[in-house]
DRENDO-1510 file (C-alpha; in Angstrom, 1 decimal, always signed):
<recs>
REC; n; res; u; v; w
REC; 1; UNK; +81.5; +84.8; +83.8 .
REC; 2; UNK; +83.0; +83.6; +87.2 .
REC; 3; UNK; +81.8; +84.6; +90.0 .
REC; 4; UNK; +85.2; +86.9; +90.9 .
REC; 5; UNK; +84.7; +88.5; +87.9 .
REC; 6; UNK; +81.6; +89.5; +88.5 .
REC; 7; UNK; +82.5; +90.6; +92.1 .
REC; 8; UNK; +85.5; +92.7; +90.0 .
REC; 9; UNK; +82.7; +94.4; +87.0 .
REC; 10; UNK; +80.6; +95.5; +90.3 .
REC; 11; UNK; +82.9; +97.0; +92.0 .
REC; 12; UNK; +84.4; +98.8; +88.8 .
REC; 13; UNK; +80.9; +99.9; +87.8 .
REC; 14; UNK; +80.7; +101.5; +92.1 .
REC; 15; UNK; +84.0; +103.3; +91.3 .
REC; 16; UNK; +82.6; +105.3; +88.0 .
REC; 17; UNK; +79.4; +106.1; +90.1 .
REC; 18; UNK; +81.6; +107.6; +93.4 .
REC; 19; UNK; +84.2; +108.8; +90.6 .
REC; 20; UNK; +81.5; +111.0; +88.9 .
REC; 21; UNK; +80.2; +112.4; +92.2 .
REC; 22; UNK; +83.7; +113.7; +93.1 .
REC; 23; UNK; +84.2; +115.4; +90.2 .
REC; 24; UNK; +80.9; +116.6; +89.7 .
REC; 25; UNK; +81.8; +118.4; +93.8 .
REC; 26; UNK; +85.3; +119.3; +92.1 .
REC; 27; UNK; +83.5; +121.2; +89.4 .
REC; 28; UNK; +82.2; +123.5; +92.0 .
REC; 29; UNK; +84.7; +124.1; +94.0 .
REC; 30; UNK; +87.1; +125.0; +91.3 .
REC; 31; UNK; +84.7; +127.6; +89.5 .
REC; 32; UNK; +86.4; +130.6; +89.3 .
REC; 33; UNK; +90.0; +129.0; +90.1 .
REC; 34; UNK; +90.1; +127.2; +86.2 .
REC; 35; UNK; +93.8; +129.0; +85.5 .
REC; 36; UNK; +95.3; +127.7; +88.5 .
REC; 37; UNK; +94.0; +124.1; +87.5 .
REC; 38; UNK; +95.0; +124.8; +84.0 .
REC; 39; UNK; +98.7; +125.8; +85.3 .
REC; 40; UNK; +98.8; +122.6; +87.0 .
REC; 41; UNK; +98.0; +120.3; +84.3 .
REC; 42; UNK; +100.5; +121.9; +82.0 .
REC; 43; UNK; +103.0; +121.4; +84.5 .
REC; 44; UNK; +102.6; +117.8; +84.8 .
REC; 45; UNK; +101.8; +117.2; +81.3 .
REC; 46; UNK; +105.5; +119.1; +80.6 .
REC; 47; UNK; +107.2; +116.6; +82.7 .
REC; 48; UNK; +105.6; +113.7; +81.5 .
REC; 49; UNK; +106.5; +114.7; +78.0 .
REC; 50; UNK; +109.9; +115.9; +78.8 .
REC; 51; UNK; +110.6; +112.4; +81.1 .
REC; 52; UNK; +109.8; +110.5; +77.5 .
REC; 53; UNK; +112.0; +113.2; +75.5 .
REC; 54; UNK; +114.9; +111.5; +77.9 .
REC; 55; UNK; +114.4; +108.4; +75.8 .
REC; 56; UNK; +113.7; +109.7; +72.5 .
REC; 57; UNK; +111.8; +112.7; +70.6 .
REC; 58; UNK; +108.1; +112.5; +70.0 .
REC; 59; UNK; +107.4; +114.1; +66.2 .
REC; 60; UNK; +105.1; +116.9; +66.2 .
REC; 61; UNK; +102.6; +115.1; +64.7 .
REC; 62; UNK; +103.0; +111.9; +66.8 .
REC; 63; UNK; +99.9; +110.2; +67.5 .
REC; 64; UNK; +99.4; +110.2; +71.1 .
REC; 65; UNK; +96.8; +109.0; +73.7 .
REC; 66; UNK; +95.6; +108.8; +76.7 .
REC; 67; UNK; +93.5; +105.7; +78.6 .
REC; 68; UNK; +92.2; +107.2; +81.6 .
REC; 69; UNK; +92.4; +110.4; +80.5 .
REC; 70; UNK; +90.0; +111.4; +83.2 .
REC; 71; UNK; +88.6; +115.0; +84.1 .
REC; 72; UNK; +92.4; +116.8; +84.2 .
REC; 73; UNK; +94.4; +114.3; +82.2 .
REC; 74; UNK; +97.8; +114.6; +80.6 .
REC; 75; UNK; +96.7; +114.8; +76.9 .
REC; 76; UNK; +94.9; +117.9; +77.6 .
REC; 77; UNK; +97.9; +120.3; +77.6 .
REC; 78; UNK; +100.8; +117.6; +75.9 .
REC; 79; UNK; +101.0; +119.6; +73.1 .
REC; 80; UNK; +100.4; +117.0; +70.2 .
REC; 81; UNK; +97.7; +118.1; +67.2 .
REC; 82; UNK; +96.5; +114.4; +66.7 .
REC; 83; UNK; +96.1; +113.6; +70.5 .
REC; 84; UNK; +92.8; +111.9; +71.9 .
REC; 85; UNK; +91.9; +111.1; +75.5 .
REC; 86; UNK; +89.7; +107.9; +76.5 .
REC; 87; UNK; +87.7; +107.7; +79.5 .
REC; 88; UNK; +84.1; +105.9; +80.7 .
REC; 89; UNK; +83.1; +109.1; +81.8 .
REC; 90; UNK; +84.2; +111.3; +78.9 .
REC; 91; UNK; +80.9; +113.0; +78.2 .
REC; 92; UNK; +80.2; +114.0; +81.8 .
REC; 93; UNK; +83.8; +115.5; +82.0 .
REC; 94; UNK; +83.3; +116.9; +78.5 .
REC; 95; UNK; +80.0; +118.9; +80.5 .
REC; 96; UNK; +82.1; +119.5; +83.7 .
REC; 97; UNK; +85.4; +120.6; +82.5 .
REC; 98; UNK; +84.4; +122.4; +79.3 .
REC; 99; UNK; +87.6; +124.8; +79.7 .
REC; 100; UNK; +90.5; +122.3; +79.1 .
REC; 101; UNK; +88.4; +119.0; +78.0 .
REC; 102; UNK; +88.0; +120.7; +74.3 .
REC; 103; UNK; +91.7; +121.2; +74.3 .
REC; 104; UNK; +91.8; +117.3; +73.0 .
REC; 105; UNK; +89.0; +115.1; +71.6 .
REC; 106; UNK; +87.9; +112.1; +73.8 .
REC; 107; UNK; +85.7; +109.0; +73.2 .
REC; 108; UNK; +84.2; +107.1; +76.0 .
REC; 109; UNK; +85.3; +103.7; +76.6 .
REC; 110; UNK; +86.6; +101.4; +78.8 .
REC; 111; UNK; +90.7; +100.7; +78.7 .
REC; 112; UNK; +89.8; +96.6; +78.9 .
REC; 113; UNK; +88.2; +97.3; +75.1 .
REC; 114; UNK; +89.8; +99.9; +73.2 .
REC; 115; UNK; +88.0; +100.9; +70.2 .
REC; 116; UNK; +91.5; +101.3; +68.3 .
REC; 117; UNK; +93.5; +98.9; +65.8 .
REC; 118; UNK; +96.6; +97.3; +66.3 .
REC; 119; UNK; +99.7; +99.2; +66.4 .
REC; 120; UNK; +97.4; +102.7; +66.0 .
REC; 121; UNK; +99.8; +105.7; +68.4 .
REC; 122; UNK; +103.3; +106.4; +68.5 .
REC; 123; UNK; +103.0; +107.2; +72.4 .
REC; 124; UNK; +100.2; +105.5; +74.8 .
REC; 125; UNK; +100.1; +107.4; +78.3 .
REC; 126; UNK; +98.2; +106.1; +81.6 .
REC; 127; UNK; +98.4; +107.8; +84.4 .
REC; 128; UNK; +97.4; +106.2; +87.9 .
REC; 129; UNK; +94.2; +104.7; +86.1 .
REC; 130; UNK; +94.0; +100.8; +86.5 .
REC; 131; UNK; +93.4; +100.0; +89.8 .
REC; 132; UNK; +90.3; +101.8; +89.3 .
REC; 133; UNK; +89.2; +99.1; +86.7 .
REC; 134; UNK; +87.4; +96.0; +86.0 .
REC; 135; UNK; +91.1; +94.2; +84.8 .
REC; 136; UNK; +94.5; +96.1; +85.5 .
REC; 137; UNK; +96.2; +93.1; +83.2 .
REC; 138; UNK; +93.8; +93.3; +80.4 .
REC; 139; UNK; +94.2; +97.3; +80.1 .
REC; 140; UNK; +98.3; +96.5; +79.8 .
REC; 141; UNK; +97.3; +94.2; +77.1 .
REC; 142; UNK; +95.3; +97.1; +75.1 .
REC; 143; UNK; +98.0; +100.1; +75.8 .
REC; 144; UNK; +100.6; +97.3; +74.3 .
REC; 145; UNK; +98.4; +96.3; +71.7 .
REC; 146; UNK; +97.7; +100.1; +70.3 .
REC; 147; UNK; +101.6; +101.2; +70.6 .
REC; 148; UNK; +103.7; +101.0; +67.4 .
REC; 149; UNK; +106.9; +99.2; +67.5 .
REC; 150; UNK; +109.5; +101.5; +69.1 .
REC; 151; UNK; +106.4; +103.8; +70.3 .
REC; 152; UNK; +106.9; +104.8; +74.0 .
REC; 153; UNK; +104.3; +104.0; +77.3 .
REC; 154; UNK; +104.1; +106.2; +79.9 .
REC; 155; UNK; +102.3; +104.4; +83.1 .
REC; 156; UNK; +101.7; +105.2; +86.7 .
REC; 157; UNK; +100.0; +103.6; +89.9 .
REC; 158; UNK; +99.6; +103.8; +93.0 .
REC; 159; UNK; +101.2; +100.7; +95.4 .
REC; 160; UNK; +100.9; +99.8; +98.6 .
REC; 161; UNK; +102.1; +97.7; +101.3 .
REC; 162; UNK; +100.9; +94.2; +101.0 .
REC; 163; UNK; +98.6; +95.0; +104.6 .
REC; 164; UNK; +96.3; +96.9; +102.1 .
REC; 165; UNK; +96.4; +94.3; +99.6 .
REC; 166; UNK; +94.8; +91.9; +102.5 .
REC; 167; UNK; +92.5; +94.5; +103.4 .
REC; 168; UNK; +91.3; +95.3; +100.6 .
REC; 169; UNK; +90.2; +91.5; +99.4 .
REC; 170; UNK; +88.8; +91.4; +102.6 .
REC; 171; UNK; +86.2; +94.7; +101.8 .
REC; 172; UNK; +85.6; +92.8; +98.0 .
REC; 173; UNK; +84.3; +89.8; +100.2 .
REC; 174; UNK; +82.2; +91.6; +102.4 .
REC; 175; UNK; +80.9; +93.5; +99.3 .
REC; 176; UNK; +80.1; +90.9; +97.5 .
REC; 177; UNK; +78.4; +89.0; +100.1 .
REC; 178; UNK; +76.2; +92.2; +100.2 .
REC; 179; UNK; +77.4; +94.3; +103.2 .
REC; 180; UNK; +76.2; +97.9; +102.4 .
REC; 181; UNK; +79.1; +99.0; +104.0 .
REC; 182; UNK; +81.3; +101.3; +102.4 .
REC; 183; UNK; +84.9; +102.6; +103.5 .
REC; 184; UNK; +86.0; +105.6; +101.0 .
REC; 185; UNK; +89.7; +104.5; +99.9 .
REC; 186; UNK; +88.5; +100.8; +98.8 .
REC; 187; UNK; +85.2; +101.9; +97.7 .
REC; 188; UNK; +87.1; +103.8; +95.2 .
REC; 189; UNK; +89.5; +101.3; +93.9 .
REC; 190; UNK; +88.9; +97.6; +92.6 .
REC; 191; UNK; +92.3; +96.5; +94.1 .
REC; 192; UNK; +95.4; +97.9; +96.0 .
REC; 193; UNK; +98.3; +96.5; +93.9 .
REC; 194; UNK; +101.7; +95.8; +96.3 .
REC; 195; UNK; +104.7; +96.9; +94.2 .
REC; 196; UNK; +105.5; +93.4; +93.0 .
REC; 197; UNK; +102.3; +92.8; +91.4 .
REC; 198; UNK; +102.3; +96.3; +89.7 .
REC; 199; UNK; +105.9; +95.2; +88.0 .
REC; 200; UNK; +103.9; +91.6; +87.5 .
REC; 201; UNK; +101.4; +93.5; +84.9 .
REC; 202; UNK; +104.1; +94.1; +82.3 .
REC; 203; UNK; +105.5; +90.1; +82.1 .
REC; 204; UNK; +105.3; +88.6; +79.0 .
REC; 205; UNK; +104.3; +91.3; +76.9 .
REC; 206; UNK; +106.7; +92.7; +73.8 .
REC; 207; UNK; +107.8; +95.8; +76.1 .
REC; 208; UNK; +111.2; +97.1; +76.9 .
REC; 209; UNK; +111.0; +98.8; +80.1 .
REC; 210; UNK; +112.8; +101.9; +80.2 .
REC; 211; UNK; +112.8; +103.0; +83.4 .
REC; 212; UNK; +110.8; +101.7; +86.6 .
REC; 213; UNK; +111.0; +103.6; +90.0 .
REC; 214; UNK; +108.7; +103.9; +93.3 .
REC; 215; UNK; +108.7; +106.4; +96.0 .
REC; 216; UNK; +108.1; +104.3; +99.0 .
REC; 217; UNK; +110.7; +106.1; +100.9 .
REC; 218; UNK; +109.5; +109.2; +100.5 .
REC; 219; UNK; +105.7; +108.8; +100.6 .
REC; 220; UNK; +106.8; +106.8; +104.1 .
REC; 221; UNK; +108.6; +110.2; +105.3 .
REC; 222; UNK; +105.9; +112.7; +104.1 .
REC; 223; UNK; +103.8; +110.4; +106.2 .
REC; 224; UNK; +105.5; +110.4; +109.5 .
REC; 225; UNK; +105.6; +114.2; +109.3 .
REC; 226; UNK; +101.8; +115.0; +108.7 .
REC; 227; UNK; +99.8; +115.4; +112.0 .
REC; 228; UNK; +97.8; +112.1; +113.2 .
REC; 229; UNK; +94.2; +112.9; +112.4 .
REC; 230; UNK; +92.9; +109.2; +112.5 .
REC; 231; UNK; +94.1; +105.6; +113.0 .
REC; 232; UNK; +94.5; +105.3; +109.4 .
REC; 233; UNK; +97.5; +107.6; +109.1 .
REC; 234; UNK; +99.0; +105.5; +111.7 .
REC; 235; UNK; +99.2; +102.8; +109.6 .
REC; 236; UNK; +100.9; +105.0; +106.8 .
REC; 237; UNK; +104.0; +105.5; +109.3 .
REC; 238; UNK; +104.9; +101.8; +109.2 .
REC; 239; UNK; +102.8; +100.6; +106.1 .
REC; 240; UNK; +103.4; +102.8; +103.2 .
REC; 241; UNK; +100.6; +103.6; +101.1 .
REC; 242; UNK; +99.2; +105.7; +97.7 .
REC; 243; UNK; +103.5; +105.5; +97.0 .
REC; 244; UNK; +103.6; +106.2; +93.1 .
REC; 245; UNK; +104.7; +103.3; +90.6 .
REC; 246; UNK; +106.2; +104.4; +87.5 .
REC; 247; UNK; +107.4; +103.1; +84.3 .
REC; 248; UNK; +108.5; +104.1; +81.0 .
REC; 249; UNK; +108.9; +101.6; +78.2 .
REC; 250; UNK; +109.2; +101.2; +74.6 .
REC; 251; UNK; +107.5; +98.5; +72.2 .
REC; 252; UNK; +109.4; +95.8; +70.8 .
</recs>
């Protein structure tokens, strides 16, 4: 293993600890407010779903899942019978989130390896998941890999302007060199993909993109009107950032 991808499997493993802690804060502060978080999922698991009805039906018994299905993922409330959600920290969200996690099964594994055969689900869904991860390119490999031809992928992530891109190899380099130094928004991703490498990801593979669209513009105007609370949110007026990259495509 070289050493960048050892720098990469660190930082991956420092996500899923900082990951877990947030939730595990979440957990308590949503006690007692579960129906307004279940409202929410089903919301955005309705659009997803009707988004992909745009492009063709999913059957009722349509084998769908979902790789980084998290603590309040899509597949919880997508309404398929044969769904399953896969996630590293799947047992701890199982404990957690007891409410809507049993609304789907889930196994715990990483999106890199996917414990799945070829060509195994008619729909793949991954929402805003890899640049959390050891190998954003590898998990596009496995979510092609599992889709049947003519299944549809749904897939979201966050971009940014290429200033956080620099910054953010910067704070792997200092990390590696062993700088306990931590700063919250790169300590919880392995990489800040520009919009150019996020649409890099899906060359070469046997996928017919459907639809691809950003919303740089208006993550760049909610930012100019939020109050100034730090130097940070500066930067977010002239350098957009956390703008939402998504794609919908079928297998070939």
């Amino acid at each position: 293993m070289s050493w960048r991808e050892k720098t990469r499997q660190k930082l991956a493993r420092r996500v899923l600890e900082r990951q877990l802690a947030y939730q595990q804060r979440k957990a308590q502060h949503v006690r007692g407010h579960e129906e307004e978080v279940i409202a929410a999922m089903k919301r955005s698991s309705a659009r997803v779903r009707e988004l992909l009805e745009t492009f063709q039906p999913i059957e009722t018994d349509a084998r769908v899942i979902e790789v980084g299905s998290g603590a309040h993922g899509l597949i919880f409330y997508f309404g398929s019978p044969r769904g399953i959600g896969v996630d590293p920290l799947a047992v701890s969200y199982k404990s957690l989130f007891s409410q809507w996690q049993r609304c789907a099964p889930t196994v715990a594994a990483v999106g890199e390896s996917l414990p799945f055969a070829d060509r195994s689900f008619d729909v793949v869904l991954c929402d805003n998941v890899v640049d959390h991860a050891e190998s954003p390119q590898r998990i596009i490999g496995e979510l092609t890999r599992i889709l049947v031809p003519g299944g549809l992928l749904y897939f979201t992530v966050n971009v940014h302007h290429r200033v956080y891109s620099v910054a953010a190899c910067i704070y792997t380099g200092w990390r590696a060199a062993g700088v306990p130094y931590e700063i919250g928004p790169f300590a919880d991703h392995t990489t800040h993909l520009t919009p150019k490498a996020a649409e890099h990801l899906f060359q070469n593979l046997p996928l017919e993109i459907l639809s691809a669209s950003s919303n740089i513009d208006e993550t760049q105007a909610r930012a100019r009107r939020q109050p100034t609370r730090h130097p940070g949110d500066r930067l977010k007026r002239v350098f957009f950032k956390n703008a939402l990259y998504e794609v919908v495509a079928r297998r070939a």
